[in-house]
ROGULO-798317 format. One record per residue (C-alpha): chain; x, y, z. Coordinates in steps of 0.05 Angstrom, whole numbers, plus 5000, padded with zeros to 4 digits. Each point is the difference from the previous one (the first is absolute). Example, Ala and Ser with C-alpha at 12.3 -4.5 7.8 and 13.67 -1.06 7.14 Angstrom:
REM residues 2
<rec chain="A" xx="5246" yy="4910" zz="5156"/>
<rec chain="A" xx="5027" yy="5069" zz="4987"/>
END
This chain:
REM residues 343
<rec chain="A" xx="6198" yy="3606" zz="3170"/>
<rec chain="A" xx="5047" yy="5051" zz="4958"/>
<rec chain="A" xx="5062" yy="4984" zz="4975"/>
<rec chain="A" xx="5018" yy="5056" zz="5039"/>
<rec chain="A" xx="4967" yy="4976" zz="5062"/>
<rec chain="A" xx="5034" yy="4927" zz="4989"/>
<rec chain="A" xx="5072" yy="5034" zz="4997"/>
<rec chain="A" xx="4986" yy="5034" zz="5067"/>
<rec chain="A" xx="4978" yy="4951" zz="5033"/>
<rec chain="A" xx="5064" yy="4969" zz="4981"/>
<rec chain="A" xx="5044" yy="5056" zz="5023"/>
<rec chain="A" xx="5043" yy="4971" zz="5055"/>
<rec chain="A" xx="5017" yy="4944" zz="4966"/>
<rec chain="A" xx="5053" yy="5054" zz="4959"/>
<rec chain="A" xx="5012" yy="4998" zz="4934"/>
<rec chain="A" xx="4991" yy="4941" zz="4956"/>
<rec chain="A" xx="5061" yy="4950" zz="5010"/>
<rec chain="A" xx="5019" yy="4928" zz="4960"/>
<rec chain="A" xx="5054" yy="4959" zz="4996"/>
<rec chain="A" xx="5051" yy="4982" zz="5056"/>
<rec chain="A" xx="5022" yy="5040" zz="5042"/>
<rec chain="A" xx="5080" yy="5006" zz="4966"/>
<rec chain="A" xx="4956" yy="5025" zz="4938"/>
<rec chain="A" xx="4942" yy="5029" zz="5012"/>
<rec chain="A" xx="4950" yy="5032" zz="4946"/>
<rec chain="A" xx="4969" yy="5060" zz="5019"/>
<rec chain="A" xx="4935" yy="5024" zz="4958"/>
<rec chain="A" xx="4997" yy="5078" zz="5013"/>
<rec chain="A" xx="4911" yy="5014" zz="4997"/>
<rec chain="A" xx="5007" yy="5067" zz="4948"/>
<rec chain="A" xx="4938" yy="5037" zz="5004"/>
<rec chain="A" xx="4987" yy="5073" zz="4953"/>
<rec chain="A" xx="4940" yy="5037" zz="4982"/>
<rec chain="A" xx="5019" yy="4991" zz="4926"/>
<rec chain="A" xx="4992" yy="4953" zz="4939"/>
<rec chain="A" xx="5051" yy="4946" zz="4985"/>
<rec chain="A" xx="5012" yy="5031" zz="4927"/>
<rec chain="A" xx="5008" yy="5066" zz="5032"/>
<rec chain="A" xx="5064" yy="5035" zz="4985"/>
<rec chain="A" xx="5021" yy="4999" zz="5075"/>
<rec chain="A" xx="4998" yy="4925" zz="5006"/>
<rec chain="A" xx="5029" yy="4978" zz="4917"/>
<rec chain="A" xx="5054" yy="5059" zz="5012"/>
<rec chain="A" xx="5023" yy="4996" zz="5075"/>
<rec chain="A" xx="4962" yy="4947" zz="5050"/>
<rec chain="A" xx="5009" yy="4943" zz="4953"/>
<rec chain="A" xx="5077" yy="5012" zz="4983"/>
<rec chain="A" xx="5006" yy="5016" zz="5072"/>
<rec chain="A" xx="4970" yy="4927" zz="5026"/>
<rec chain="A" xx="5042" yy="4968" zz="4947"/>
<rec chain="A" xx="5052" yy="5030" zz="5014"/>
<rec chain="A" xx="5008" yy="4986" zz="5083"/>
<rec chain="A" xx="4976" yy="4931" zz="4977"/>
<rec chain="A" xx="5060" yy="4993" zz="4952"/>
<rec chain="A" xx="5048" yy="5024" zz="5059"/>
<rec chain="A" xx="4965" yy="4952" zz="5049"/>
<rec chain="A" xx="5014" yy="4944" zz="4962"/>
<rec chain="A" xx="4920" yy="4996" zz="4994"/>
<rec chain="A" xx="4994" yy="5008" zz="5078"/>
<rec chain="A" xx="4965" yy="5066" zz="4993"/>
<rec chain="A" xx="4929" yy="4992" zz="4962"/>
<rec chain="A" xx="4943" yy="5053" zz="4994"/>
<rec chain="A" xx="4927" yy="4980" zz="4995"/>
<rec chain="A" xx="4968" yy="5058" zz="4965"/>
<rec chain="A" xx="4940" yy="5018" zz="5016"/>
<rec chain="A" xx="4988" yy="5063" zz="4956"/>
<rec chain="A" xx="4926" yy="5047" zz="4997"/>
<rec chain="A" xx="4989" yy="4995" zz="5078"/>
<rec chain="A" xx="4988" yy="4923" zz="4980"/>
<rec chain="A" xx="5003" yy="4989" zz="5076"/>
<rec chain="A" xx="4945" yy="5054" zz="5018"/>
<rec chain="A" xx="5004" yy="5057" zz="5048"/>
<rec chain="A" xx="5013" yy="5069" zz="4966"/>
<rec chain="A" xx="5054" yy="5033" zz="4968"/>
<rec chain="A" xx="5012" yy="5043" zz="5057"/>
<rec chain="A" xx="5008" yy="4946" zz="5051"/>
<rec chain="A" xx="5058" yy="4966" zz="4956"/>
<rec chain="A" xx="5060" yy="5020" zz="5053"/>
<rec chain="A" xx="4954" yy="4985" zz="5061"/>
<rec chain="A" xx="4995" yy="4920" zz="4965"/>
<rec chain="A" xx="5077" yy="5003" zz="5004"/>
<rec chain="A" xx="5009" yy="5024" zz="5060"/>
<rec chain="A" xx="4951" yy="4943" zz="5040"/>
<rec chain="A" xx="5033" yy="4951" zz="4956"/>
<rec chain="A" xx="4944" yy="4986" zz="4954"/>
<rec chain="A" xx="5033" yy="5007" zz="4948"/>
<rec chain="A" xx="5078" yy="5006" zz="4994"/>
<rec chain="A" xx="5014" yy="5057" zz="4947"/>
<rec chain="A" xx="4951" yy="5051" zz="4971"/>
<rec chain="A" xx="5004" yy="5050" zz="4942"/>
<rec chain="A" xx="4961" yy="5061" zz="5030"/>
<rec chain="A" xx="4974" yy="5069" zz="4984"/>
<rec chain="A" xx="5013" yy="5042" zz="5063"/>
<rec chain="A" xx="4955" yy="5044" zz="4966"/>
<rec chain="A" xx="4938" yy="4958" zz="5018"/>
<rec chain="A" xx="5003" yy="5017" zz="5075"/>
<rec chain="A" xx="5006" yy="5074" zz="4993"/>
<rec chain="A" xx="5036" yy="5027" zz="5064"/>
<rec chain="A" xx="5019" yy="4936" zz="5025"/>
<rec chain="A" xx="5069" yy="5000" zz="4965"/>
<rec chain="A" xx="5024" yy="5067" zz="5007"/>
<rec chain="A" xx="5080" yy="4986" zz="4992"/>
<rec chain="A" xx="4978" yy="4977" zz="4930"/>
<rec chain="A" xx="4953" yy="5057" zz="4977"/>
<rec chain="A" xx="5060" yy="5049" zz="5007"/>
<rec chain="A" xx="5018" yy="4977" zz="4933"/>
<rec chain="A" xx="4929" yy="5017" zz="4975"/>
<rec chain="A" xx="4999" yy="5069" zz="5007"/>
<rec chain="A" xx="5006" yy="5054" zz="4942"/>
<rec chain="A" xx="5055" yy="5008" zz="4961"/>
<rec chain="A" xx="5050" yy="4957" zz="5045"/>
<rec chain="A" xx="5021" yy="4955" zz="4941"/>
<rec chain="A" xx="5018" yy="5001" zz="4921"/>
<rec chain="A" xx="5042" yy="4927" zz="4993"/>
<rec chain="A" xx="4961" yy="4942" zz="5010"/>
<rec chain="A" xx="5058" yy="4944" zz="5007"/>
<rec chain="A" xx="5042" yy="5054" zz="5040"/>
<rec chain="A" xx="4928" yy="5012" zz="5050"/>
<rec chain="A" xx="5008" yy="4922" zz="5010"/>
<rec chain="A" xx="5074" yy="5009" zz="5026"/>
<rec chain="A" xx="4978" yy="5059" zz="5043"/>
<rec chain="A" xx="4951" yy="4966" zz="5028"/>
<rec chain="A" xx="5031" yy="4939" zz="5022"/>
<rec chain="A" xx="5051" yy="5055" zz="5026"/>
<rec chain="A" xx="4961" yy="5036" zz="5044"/>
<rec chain="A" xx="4961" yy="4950" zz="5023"/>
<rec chain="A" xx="5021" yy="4918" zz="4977"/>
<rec chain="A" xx="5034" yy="4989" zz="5052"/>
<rec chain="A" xx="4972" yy="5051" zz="5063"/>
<rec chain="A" xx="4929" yy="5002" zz="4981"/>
<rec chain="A" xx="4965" yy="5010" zz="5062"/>
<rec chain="A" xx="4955" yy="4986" zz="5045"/>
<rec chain="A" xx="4942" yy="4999" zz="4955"/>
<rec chain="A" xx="5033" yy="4947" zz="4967"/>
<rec chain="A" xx="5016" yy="4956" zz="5057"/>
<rec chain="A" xx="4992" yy="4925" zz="4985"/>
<rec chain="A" xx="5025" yy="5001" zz="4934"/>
<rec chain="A" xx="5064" yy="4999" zz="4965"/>
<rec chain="A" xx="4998" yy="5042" zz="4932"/>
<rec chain="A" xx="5024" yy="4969" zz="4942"/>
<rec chain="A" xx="4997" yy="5051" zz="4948"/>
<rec chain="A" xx="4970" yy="5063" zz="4985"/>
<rec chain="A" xx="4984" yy="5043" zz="4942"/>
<rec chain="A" xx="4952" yy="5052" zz="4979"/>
<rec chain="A" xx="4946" yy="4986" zz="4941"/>
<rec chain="A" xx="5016" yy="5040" zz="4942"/>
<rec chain="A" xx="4979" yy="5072" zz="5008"/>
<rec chain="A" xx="4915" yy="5021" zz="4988"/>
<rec chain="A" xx="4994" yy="5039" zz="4944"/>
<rec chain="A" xx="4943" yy="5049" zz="4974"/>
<rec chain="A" xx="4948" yy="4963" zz="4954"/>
<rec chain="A" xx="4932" yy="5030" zz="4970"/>
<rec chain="A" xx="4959" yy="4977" zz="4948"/>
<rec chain="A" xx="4970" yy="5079" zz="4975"/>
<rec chain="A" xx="5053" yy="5043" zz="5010"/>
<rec chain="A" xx="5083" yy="5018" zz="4998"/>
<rec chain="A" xx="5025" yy="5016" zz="5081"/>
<rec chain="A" xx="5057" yy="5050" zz="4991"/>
<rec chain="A" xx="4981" yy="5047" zz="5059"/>
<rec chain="A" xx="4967" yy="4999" zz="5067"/>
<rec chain="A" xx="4954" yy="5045" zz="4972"/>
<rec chain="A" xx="4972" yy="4941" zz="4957"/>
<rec chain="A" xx="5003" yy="4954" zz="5058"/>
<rec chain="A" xx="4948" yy="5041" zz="5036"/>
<rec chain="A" xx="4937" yy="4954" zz="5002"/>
<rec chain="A" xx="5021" yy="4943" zz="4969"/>
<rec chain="A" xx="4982" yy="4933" zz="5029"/>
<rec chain="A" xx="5056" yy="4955" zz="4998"/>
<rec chain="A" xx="5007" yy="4937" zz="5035"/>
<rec chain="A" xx="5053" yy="5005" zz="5049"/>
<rec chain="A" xx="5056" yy="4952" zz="5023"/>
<rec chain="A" xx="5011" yy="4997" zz="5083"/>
<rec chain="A" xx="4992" yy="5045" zz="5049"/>
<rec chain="A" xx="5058" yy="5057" zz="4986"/>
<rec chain="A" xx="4978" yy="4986" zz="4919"/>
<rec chain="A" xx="4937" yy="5024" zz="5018"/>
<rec chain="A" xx="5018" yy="5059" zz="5042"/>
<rec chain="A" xx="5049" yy="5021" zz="4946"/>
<rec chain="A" xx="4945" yy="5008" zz="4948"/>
<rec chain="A" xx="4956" yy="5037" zz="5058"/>
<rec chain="A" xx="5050" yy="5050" zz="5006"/>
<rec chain="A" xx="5003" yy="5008" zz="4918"/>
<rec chain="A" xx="4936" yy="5016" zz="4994"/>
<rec chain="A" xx="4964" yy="4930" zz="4975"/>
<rec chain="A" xx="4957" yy="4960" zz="5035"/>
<rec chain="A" xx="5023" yy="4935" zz="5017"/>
<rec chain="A" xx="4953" yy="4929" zz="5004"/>
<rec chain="A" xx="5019" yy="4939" zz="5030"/>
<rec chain="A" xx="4970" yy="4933" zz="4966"/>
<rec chain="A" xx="5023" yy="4938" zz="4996"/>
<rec chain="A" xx="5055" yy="4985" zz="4935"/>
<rec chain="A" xx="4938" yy="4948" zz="4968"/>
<rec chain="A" xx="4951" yy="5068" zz="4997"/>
<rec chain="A" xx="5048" yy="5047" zz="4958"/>
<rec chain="A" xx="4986" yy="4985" zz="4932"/>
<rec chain="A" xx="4929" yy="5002" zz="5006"/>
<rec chain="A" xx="4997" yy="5060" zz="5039"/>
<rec chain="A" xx="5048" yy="5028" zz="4949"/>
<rec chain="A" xx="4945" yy="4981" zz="4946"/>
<rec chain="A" xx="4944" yy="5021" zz="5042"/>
<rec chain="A" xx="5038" yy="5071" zz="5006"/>
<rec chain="A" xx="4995" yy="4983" zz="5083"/>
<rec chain="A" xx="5062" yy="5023" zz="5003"/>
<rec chain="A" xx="5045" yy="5042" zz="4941"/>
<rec chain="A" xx="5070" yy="4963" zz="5002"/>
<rec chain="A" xx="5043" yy="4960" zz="5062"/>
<rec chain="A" xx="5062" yy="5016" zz="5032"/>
<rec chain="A" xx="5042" yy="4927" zz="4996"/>
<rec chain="A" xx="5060" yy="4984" zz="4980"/>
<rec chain="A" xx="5015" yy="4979" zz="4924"/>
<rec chain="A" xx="5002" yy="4919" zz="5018"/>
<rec chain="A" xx="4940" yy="5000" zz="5020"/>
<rec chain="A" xx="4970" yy="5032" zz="4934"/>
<rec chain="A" xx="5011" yy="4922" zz="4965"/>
<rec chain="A" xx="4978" yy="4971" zz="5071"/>
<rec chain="A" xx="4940" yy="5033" zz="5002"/>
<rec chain="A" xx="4982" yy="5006" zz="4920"/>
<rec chain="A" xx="4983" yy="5075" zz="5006"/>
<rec chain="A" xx="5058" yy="5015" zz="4948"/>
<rec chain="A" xx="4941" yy="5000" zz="4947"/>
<rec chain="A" xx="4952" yy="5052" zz="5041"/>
<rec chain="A" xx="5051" yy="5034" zz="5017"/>
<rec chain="A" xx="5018" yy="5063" zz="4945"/>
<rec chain="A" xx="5051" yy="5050" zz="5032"/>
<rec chain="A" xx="5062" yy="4982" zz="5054"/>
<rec chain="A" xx="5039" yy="5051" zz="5044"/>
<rec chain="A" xx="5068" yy="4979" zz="5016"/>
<rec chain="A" xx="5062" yy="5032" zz="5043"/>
<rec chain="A" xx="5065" yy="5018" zz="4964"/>
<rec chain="A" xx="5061" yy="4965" zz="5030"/>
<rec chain="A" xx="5024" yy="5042" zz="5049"/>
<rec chain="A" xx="4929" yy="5012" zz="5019"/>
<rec chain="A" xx="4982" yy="4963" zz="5070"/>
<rec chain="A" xx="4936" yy="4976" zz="4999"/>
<rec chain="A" xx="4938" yy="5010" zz="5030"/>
<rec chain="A" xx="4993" yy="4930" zz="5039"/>
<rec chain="A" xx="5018" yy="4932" zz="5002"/>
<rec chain="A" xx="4967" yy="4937" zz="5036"/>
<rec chain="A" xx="5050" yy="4966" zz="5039"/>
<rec chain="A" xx="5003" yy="4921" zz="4995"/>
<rec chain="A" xx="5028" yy="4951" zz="5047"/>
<rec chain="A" xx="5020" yy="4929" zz="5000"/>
<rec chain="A" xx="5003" yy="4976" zz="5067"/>
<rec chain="A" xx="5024" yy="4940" zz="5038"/>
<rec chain="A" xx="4964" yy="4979" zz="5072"/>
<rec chain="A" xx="5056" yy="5009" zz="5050"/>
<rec chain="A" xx="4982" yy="4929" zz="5038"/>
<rec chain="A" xx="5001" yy="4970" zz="4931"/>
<rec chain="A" xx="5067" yy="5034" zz="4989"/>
<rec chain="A" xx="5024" yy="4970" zz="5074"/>
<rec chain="A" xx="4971" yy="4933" zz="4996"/>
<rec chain="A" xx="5049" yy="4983" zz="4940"/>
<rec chain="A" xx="5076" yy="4966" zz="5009"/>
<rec chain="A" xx="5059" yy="5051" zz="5000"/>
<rec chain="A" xx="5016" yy="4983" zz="4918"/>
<rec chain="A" xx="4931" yy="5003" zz="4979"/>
<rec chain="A" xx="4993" yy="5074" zz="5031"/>
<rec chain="A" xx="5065" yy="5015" zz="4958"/>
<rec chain="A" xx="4965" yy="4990" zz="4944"/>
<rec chain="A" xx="4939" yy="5038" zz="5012"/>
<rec chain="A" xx="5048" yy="5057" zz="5030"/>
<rec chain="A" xx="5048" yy="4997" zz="4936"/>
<rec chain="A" xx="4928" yy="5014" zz="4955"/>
<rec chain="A" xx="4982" yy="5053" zz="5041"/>
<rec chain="A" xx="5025" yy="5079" zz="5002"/>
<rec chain="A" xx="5015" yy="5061" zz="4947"/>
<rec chain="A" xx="5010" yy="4958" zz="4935"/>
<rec chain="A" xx="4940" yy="4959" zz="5009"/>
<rec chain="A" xx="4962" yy="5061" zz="5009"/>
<rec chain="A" xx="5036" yy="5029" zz="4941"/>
<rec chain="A" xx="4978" yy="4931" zz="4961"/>
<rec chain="A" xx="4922" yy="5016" zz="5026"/>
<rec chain="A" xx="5001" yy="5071" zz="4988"/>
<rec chain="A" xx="5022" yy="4975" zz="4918"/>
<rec chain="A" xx="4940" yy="4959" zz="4998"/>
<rec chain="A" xx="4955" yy="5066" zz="5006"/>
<rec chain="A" xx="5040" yy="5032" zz="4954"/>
<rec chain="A" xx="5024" yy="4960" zz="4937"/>
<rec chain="A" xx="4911" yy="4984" zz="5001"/>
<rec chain="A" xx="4994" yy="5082" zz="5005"/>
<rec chain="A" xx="5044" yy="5000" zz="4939"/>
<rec chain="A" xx="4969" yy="4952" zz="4972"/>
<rec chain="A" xx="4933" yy="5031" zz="4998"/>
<rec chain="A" xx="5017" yy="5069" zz="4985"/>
<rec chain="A" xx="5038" yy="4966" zz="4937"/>
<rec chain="A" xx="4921" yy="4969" zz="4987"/>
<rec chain="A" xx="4972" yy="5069" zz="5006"/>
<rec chain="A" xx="5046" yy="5038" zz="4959"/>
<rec chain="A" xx="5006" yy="4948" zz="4942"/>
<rec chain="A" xx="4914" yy="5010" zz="4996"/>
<rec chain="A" xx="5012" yy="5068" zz="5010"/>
<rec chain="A" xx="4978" yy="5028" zz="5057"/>
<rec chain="A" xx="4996" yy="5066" zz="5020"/>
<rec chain="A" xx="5058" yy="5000" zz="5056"/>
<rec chain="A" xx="5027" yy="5073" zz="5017"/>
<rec chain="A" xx="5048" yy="5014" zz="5055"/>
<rec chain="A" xx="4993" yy="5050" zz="5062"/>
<rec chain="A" xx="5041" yy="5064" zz="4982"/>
<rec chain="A" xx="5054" yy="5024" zz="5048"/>
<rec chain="A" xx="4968" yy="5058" zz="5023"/>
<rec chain="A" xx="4934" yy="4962" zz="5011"/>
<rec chain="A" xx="5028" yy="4947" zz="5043"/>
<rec chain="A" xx="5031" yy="5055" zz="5048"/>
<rec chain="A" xx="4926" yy="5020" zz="5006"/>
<rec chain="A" xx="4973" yy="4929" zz="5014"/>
<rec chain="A" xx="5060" yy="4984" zz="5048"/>
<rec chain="A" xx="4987" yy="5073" zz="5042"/>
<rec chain="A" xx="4925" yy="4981" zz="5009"/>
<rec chain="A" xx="5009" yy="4937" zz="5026"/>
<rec chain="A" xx="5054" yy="5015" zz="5054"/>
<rec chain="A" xx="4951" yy="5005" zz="5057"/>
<rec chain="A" xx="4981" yy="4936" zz="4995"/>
<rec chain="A" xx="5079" yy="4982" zz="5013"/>
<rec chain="A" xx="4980" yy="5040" zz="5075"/>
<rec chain="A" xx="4946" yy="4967" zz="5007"/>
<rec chain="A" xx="5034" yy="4928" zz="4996"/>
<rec chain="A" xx="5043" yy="5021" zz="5045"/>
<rec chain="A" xx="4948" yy="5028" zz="5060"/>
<rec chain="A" xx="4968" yy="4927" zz="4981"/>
<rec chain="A" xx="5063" yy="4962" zz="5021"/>
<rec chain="A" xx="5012" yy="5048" zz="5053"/>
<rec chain="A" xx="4935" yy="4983" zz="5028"/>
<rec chain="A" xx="5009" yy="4913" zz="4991"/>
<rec chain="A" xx="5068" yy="5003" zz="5052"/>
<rec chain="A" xx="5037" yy="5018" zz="4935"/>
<rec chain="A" xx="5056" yy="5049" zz="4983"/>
<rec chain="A" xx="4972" yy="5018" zz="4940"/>
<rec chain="A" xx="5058" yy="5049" zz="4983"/>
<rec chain="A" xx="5049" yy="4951" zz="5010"/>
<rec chain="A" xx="4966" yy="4947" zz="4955"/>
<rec chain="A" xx="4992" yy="5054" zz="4940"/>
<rec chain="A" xx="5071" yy="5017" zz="5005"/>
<rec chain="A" xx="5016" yy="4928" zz="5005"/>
<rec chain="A" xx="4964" yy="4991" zz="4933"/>
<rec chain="A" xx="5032" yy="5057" zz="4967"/>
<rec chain="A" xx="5077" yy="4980" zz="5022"/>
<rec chain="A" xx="4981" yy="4937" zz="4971"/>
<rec chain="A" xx="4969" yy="5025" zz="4934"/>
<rec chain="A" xx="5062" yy="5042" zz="4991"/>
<rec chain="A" xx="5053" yy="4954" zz="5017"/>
<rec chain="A" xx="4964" yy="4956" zz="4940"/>
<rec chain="A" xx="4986" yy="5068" zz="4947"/>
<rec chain="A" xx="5028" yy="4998" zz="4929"/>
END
């Protein structure tokens, strides 16, 4: 039987409890899709379990059980929290396309330009009111990945004109449609296939964000990068979610919830939004210090690349329409939010 299969069958018993019942320790099952030495784990899950463990007076424990350690797939992360299989999760919406359509507002073109301000804006429009897609769980913290960049191995991407053709793998759903409507011609693959599909010359470059460059060890294959300018929104962003099962939430005394409820909100999703981008910083320092090739869009081009992916802004919309949504409401949601949080 699965670790997985053990925990279920375990469910109704609640969350793990020792001690008496005056002082009770309660071990909190932590389950992600990533490594332990990730950057999301050393620079946010792990401070955050110390930390409600410190303010518990060691009440509050997490087990971590990082790389889908207890089986199932990435995709089925929030559905473990909400039956209780698990009691907190660090998911990729992402990996149910469709199925989290509150979320994916924040993925589509040119919405964002701030990562650590996207975090607030996020929790803003949605922490606290996130749905009924989101029913069972109580979000902790949210945060966009830093933004997917151009990256090709032959040839400088200053135009959409040079785009046209060129096989890049794509990141998500709405990265993917972006780069349609560009011109290129976007593969999905699993992260493990890049770098020898780059060498192979499967594909001609990626669309992914600069921490995953070091993650991924493509930052040798890789020759030429295309970044935005500052006040340039980008083209998409993958939103990520740490989540809390609501019956683990309710099952714990009145002070313990104060604790999970005083970790929770717009400056923890600030904190988890900074973890995507001191590592982006980090590795465009790496690239530029070997000297790579990095140019950024031009003003004039960006207006280009923002115009030809508006319909897919419509599109989203009709989508959400379509799921009981009101999609227009959601997208101007997002946007208060975004600009209550701009620079």
């Amino acid at each position: 039987m699965s670790v997985l299969r053990r925990l279920a069958a375990g469910v109704a018993l609640g969350l793990t409890f020792a001690g008496t019942a005056m002082a009770q320790t309660v071990t909190l099952r932590f389950h992600s899709f990533i490594g332990a030495n990730s950057y999301q784990h050393v620079k946010f899950f792990d401070p955050w379990c110390a930390r409600i463990k410190e303010q518990s007076n060691g009440r509050l424990v997490c087990q971590m059980y990082p790389s889908m350690q207890l089986g199932g797939s990435p995709g089925a992360l929030y559905e473990q929290a909400r039956d209780g299989v698990v009691d907190i999760v660090y998911g990729n919406p992402g990996y149910s396309p469709g199925a989290y359509l509150a979320a994916e507002v924040f993925e589509l073109p040119f919405m964002l330009n701030d990562v650590v301000n996207a975090g607030r804006a996020m929790w803003d429009a949605m922490g606290d009111n996130p749905g009924p897609e989101f029913k069972g769980l109580r979000l902790i913290a949210i945060a966009p990945s830093d933004f997917p960049i151009m990256q090709t191995t032959k040839k400088q991407i200053r135009t959409m004109e040079d785009l046209k053709g060129v096989k890049l793998r794509a990141a998500g759903r709405y990265g993917a449609k972006v780069l349609q409507a560009l011109g290129a011609l976007p593969i999905q693959m699993p992260a493990g296939e890049i770098v020898e599909s780059l060498n192979r010359g499967v594909i001609d470059g990626s669309y992914l964000p600069w921490s995953a460059v070091g993650l991924l060890k493509i930052g040798d294959t890789i020759k030429y990068y295309t970044d935005f300018g500052d006040n340039q929104k980008r083209m998409y962003t993958s939103v990520q979610i740490m989540a809390m099962g609501q019956g683990s939430y309710d099952r714990l005394p009145a002070d313990l919830k104060k604790v999970i409820d005083d970790n929770r909100g717009v400056e923890p999703s600030a904190k988890f939004a900074e973890a995507f981008e001191t590592t982006a910083q980090e590795e465009k320092k790496i690239a530029r210090d070997k000297g790579a090739n990095i140019t950024i869009l031009a003003d004039a081009e960006y207006e280009r690349w923002r115009k030809a992916a508006e319909p897919i802004i419509d599109e989203w919309v009709a989508d959400a329409n379509k799921k009981g949504l009101d999609g227009k409401a959601l997208l101007e949601r997002a946007r208060q939010s975004v600009a209550k949080y701009a620079k």
